[in-house]
Each structure stands twice: as C-alpha cells, then as structure tokens.
ZASEBA-876521 format. One record per atom (N, C-alpha, C): residue number from 1; residue in one letter; atom name; x, y, z. Coordinates in Angstrom, 3 decimals, padded with zeros to 6 digits. Example, Ala and Ser with C-alpha at 12.3 -4.5 7.8 and 13.67 -1.06 7.14 Angstrom:
BEGIN
<1,"A","N",<013.190,-005.690,007.800>>
<1,"A","CA",<012.300,-004.500,007.800>>
<1,"A","C",<013.200,-003.300,007.800>>
<2,"S","N",<012.850,-002.250,007.080>>
<2,"S","CA",<013.670,-001.060,007.140>>
<2,"S","C",<012.900,000.030,007.870>>
***
This chain:
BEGIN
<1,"X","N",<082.788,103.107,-039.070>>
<1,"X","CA",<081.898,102.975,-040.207>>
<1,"X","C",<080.520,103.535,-039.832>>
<2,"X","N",<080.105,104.343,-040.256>>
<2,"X","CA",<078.699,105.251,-040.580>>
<2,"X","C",<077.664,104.190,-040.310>>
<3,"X","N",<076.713,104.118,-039.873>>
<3,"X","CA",<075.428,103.201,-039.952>>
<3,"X","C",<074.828,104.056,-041.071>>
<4,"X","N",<073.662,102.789,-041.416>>
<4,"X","CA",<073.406,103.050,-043.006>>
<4,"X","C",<071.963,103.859,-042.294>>
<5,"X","N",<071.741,104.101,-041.223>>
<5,"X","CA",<070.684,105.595,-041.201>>
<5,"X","C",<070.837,107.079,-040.878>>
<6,"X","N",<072.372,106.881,-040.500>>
<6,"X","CA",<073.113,108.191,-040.720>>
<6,"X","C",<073.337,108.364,-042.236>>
<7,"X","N",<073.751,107.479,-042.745>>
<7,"X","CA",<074.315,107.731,-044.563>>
<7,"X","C",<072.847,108.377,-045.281>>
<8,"X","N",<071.922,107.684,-044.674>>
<8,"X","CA",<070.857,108.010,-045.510>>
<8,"X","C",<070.426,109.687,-044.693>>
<9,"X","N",<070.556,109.864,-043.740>>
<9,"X","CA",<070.549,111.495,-043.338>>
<9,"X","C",<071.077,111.936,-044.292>>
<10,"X","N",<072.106,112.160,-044.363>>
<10,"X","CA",<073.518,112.637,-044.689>>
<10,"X","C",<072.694,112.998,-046.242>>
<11,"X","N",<072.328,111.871,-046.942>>
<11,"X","CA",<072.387,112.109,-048.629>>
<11,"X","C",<070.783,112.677,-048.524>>
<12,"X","N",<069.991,112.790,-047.349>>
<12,"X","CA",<068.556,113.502,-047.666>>
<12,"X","C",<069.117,114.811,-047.295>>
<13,"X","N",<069.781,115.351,-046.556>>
<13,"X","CA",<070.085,116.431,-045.914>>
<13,"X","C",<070.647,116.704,-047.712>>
<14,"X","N",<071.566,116.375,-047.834>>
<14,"X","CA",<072.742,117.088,-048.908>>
<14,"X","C",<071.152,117.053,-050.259>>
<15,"X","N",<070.554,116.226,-050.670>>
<15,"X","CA",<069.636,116.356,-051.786>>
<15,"X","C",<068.701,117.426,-051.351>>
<16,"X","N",<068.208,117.378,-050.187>>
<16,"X","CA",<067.761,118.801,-049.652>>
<16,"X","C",<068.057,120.062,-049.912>>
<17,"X","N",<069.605,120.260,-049.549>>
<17,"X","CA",<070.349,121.316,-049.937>>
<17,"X","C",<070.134,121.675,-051.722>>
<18,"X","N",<070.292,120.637,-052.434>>
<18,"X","CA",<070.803,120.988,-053.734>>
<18,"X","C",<069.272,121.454,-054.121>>
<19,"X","N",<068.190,121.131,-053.841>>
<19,"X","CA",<066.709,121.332,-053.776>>
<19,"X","C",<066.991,122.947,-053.915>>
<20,"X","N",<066.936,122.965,-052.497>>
<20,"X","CA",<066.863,124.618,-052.224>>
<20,"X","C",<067.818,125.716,-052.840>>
<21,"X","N",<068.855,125.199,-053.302>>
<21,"X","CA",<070.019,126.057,-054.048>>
<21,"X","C",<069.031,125.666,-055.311>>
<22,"X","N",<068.841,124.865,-056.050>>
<22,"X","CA",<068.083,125.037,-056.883>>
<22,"X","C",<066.802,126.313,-057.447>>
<23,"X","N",<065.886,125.959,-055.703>>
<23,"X","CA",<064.364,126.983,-055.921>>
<23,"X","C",<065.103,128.319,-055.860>>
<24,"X","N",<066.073,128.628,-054.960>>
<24,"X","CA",<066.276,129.798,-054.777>>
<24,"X","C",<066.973,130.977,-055.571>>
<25,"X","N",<068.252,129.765,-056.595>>
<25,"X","CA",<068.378,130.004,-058.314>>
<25,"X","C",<067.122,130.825,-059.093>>
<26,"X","N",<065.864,129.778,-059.046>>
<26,"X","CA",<064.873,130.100,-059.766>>
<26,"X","C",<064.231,131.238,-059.535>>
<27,"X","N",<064.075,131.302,-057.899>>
<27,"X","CA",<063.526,132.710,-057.832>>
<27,"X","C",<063.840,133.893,-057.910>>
<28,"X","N",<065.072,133.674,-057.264>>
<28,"X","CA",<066.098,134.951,-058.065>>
<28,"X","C",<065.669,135.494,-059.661>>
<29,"X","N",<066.073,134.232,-060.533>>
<29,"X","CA",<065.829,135.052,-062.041>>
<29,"X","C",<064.508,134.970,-062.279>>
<30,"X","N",<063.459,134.620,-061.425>>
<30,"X","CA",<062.140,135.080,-061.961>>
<30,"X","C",<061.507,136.892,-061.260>>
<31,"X","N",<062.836,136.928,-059.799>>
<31,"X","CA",<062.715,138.527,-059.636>>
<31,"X","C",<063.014,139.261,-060.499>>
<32,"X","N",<064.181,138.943,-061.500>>
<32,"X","CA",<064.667,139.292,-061.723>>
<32,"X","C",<064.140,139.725,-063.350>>
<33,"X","N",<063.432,139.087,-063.586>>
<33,"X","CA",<062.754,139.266,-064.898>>
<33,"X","C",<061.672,139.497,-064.305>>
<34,"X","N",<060.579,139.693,-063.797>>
<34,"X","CA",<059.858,140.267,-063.400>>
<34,"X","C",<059.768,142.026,-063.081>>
<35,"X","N",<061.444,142.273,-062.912>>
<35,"X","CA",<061.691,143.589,-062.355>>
<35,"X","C",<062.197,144.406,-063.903>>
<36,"X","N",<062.611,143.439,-064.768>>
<36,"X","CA",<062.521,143.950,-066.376>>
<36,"X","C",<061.043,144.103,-066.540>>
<37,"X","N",<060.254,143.241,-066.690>>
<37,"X","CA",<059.181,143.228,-067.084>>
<37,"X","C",<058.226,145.006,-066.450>>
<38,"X","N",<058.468,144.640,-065.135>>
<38,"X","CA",<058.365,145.954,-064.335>>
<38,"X","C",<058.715,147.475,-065.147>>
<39,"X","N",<059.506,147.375,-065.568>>
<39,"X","CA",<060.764,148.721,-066.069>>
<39,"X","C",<060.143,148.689,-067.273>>
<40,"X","N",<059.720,147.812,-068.084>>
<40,"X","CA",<059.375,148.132,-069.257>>
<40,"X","C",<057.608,148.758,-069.302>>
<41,"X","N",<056.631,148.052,-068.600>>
<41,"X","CA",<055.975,148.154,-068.594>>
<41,"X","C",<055.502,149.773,-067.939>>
<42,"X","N",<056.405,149.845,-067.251>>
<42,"X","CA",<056.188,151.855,-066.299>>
<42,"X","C",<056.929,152.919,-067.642>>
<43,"X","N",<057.653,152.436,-068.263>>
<43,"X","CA",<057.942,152.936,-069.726>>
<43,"X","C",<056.796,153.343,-070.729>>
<44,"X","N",<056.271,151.708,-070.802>>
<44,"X","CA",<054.657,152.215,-071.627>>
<44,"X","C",<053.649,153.762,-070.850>>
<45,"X","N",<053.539,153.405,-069.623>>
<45,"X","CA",<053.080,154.075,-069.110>>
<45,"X","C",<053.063,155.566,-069.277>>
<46,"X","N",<054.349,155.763,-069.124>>
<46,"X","CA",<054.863,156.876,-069.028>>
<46,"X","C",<054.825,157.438,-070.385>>
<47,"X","N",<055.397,156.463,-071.281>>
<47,"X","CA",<055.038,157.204,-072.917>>
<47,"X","C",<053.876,157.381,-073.585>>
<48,"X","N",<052.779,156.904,-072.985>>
<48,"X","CA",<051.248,156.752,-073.536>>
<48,"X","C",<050.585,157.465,-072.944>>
<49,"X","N",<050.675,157.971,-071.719>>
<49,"X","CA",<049.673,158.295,-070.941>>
<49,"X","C",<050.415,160.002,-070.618>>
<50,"X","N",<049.786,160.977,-070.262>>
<50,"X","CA",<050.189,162.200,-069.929>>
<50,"X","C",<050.814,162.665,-068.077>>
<51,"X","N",<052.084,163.404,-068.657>>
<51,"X","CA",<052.363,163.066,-067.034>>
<51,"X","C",<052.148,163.213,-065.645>>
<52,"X","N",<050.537,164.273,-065.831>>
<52,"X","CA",<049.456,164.463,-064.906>>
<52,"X","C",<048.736,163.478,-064.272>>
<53,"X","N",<048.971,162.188,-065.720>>
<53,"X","CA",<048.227,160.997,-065.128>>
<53,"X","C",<048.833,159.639,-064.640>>
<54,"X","N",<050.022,159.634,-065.618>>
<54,"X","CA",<051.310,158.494,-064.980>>
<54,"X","C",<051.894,158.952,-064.006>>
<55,"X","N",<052.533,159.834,-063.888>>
<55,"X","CA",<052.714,160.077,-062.042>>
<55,"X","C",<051.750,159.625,-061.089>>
<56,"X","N",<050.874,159.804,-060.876>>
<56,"X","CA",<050.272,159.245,-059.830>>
<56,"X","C",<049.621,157.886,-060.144>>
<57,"X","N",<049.361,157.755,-060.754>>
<57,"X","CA",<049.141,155.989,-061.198>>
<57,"X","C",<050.754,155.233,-061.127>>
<58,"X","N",<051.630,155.867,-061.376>>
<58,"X","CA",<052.985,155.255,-061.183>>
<58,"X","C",<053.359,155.198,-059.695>>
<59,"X","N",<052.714,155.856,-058.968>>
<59,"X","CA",<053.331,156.201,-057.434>>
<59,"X","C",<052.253,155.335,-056.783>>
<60,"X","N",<051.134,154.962,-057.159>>
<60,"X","CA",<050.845,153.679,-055.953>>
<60,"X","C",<051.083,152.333,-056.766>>
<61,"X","N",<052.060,152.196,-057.264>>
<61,"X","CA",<052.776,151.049,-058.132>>
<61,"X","C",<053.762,150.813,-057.185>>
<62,"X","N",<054.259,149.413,-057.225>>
<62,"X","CA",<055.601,148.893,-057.227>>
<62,"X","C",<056.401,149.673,-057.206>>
<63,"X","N",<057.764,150.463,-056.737>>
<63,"X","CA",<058.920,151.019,-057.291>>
<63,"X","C",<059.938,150.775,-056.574>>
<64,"X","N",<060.664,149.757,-058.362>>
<64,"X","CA",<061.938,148.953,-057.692>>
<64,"X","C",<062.947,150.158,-057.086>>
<65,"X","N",<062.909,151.642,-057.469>>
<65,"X","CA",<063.978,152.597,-057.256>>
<65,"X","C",<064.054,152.290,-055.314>>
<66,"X","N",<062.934,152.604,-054.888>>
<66,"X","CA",<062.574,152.660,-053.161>>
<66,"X","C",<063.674,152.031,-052.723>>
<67,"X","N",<063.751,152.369,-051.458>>
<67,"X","CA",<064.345,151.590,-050.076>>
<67,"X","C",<063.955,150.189,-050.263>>
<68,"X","N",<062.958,150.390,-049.847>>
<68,"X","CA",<062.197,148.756,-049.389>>
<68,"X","C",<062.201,148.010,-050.603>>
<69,"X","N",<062.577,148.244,-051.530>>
<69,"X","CA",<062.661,147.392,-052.618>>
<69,"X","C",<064.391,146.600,-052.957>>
<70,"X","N",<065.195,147.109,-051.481>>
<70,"X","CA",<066.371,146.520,-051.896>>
<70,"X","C",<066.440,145.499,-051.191>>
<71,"X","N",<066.964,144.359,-051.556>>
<71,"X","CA",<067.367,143.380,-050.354>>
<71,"X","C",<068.841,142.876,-051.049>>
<72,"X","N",<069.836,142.370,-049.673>>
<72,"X","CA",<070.665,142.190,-049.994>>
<72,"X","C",<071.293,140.493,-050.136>>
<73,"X","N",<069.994,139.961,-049.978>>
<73,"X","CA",<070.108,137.984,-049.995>>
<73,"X","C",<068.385,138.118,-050.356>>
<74,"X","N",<068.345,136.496,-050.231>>
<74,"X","CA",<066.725,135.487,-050.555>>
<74,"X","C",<066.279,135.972,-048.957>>
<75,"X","N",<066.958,135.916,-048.332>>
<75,"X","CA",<066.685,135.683,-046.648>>
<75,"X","C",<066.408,137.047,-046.243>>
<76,"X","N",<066.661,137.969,-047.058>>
<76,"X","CA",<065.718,139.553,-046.556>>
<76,"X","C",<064.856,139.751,-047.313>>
<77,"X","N",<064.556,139.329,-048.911>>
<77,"X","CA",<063.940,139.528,-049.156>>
<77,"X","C",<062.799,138.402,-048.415>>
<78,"X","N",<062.893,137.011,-048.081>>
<78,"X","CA",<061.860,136.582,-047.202>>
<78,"X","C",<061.382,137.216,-045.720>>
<79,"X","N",<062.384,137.589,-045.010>>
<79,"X","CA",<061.725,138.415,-044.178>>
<79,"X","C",<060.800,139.440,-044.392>>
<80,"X","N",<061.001,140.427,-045.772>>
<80,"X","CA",<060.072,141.446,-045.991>>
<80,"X","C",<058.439,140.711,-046.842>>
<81,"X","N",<058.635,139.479,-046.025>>
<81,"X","CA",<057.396,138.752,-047.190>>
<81,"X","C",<057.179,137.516,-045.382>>
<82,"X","N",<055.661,137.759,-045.065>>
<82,"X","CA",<054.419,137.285,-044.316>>
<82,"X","C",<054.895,135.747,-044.836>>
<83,"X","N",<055.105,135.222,-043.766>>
<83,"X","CA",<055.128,133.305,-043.730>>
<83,"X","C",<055.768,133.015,-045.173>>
<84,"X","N",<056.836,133.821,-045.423>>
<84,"X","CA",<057.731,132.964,-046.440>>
<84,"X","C",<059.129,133.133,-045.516>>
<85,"X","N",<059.850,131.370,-045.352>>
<85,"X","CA",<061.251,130.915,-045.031>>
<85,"X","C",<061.656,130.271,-045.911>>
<86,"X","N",<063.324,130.615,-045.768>>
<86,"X","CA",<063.620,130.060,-046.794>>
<86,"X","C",<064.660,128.609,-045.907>>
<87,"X","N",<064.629,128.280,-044.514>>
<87,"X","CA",<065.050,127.323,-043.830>>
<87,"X","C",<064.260,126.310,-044.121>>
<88,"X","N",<065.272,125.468,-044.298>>
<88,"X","CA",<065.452,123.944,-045.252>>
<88,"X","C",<064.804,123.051,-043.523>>
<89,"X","N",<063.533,122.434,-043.888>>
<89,"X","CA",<063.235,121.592,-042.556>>
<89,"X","C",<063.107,120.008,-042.723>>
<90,"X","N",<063.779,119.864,-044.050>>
<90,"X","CA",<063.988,118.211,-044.065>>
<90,"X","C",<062.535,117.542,-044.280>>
<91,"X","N",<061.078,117.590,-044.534>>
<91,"X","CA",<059.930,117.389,-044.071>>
<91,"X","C",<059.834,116.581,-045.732>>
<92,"X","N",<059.840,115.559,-045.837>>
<92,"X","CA",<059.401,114.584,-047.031>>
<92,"X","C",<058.119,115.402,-047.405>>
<93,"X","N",<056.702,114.707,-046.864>>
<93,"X","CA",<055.811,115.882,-047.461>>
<93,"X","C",<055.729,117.461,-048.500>>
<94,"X","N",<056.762,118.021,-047.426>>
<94,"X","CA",<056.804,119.589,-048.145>>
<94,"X","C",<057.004,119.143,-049.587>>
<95,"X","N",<058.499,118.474,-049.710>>
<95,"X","CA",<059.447,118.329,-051.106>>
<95,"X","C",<057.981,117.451,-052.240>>
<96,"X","N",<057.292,116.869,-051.446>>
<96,"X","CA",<056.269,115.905,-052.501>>
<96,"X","C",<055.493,117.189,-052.772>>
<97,"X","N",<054.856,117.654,-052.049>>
<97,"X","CA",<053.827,118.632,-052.582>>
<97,"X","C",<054.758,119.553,-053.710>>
<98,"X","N",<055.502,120.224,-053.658>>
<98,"X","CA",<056.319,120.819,-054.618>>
<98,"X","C",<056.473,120.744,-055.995>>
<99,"X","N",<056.940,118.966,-055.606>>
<99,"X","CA",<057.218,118.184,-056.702>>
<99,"X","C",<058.706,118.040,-057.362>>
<100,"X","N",<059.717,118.183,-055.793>>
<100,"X","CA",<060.702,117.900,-056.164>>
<100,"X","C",<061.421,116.812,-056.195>>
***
C-alpha cells in the first residue's frame, strides 16, 4: 500500500502534466494564429504598398517561409527562444504565479 505522500506526488506530478499538455495546446494555436495573422497582414503589405517598397520592408520582417522558422515540436521551438523550457519542475510557486 502506497503511503499517502507518495499518492499525493503521484496526483501533483500527473496534475502537473495535464497543466503543461494544457499551456502547450495553447501555445501551439496561438502560433498558430499568429502565423495567419502574419500571412495576412504581409498580403496587405504587399497589395498597398509598391514592390520597390514591400520587398524590403518585408525582408527585415518575420518570414514564416525561412529555415529558422521551422520547428518540429514545443521543445525546438523553445530552444530557438533565450530562457524559455518547456520541463515540468513540479515548483508550487511557478503554477500560482501563472494561475493554474
């Protein structure tokens, strides 16, 4: 029989988990609409402006087409991003500040 401060690991660890499958859900479709938002907005650009002048205003922009704009998980795109992890450290605090 489990002692009841392993059980309680056990169900912070697993509510932990569902936490982070959660944020990482979210951030996904906020890349992900963000990268519409992106596409539409270099559209305006391009149709309003002359293409002497959106070309190069488009080229020190964002461009999802690039290399470096692919990642193939959350966990490369956090590596290509300064003090963002996406490893789960159990820390009560963190989850309060959040507000999960």
């Amino acid at each position: 029989m489990p002692s009841d401060k392993k059980k309680s690991k056990d169900k912070k660890i697993k509510k932990s988990g569902v936490r982070t499958k959660f944020l990482i859900e979210s951030l996904r479709q906020e890349y992900y609409d963000l990268r519409s938002e992106n596409d539409m907005l270099r559209g305006i650009v391009e149709e309003h402006l002359p293409k002497d002048v959106a070309g190069p205003l488009l080229a020190e922009c964002f461009d999802p087409t690039s290399a470096s704009s692919k990642v193939s998980s959350i966990d490369d795109l956090a590596n290509k991003m300064s003090g963002v992890s996406t490893k789960d450290d159990d820390s009560d605090d963190e989850d309060d500040a959040v507000g999960f």
